[in-house]
C-alpha positions, 0 to 999 in steps of 0.5 A: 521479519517482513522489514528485514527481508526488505533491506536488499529490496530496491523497489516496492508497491505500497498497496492499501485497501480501506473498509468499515471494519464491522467489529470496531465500526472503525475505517481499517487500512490494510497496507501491503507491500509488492516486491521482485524477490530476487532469491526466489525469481519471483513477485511477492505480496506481503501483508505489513498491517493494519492500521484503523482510522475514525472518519476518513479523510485525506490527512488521516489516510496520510497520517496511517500511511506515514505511521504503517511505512515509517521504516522504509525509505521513501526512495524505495516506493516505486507505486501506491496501489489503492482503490479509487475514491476521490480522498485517496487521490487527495491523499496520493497528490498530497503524498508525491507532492511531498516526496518530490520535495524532499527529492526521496522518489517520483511515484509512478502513476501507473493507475491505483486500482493495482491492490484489487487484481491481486484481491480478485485473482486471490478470490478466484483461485481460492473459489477455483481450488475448492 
């Protein structure tokens, strides 16, 4: 469903977020998409999956990330939102160096801490609303 709706989607933002799943005591990777809905003048964030990784390194988060993406066109991720430690950023050089040469997209670097805002704006409404 969430693929489908976007085929007519020029754009998006990859957004992950990473974290001992307590559970499994596995990495889970929980990857979003941001998109404009032009049917409903609006931005939207959807939830596409969750992906779970044993120890974490740069190629592993590239591995989940390839995997939990593959149906889309490289050409369409227009930014990768993510927090901030250092292997994510490996992962993102090693990702738009990638793109580059398969001339698919330019990522805009517009920061990778995108994911966290939504989160935090998410958690305040929640809280605010009761």
């Amino acid at each position: 469903m969430l693929l489908s709706s976007l085929v007519n989607v020029p754009y998006l933002v990859v957004c992950f977020d990473e974290a001992l799943n307590k559970v499994t005591q596995k990495q889970q990777m929980d990857v979003l998409f941001r998109y404009w809905d032009a049917a409903d003048d609006s931005m939207k964030t959807r939830y596409l999956t969750s992906c779970f990784m044993g120890h974490t390194c740069a190629e592993d988060l590239a591995s989940a990330f390839h995997q939990a993406v593959e149906e889309i066109k490289g050409s369409k991720i227009l930014q990768v939102s993510m927090d901030g430690p250092n292997v994510h950023f490996k992962f993102l050089r090693s990702l738009k160096e990638e793109l580059r040469e398969s001339d698919e997209s330019h990522i805009l670097d517009i920061g990778s801490c995108g994911l966290h805002a939504i989160n935090g704006a998410y958690k305040a409404g929640h809280v605010a609303s009761g």
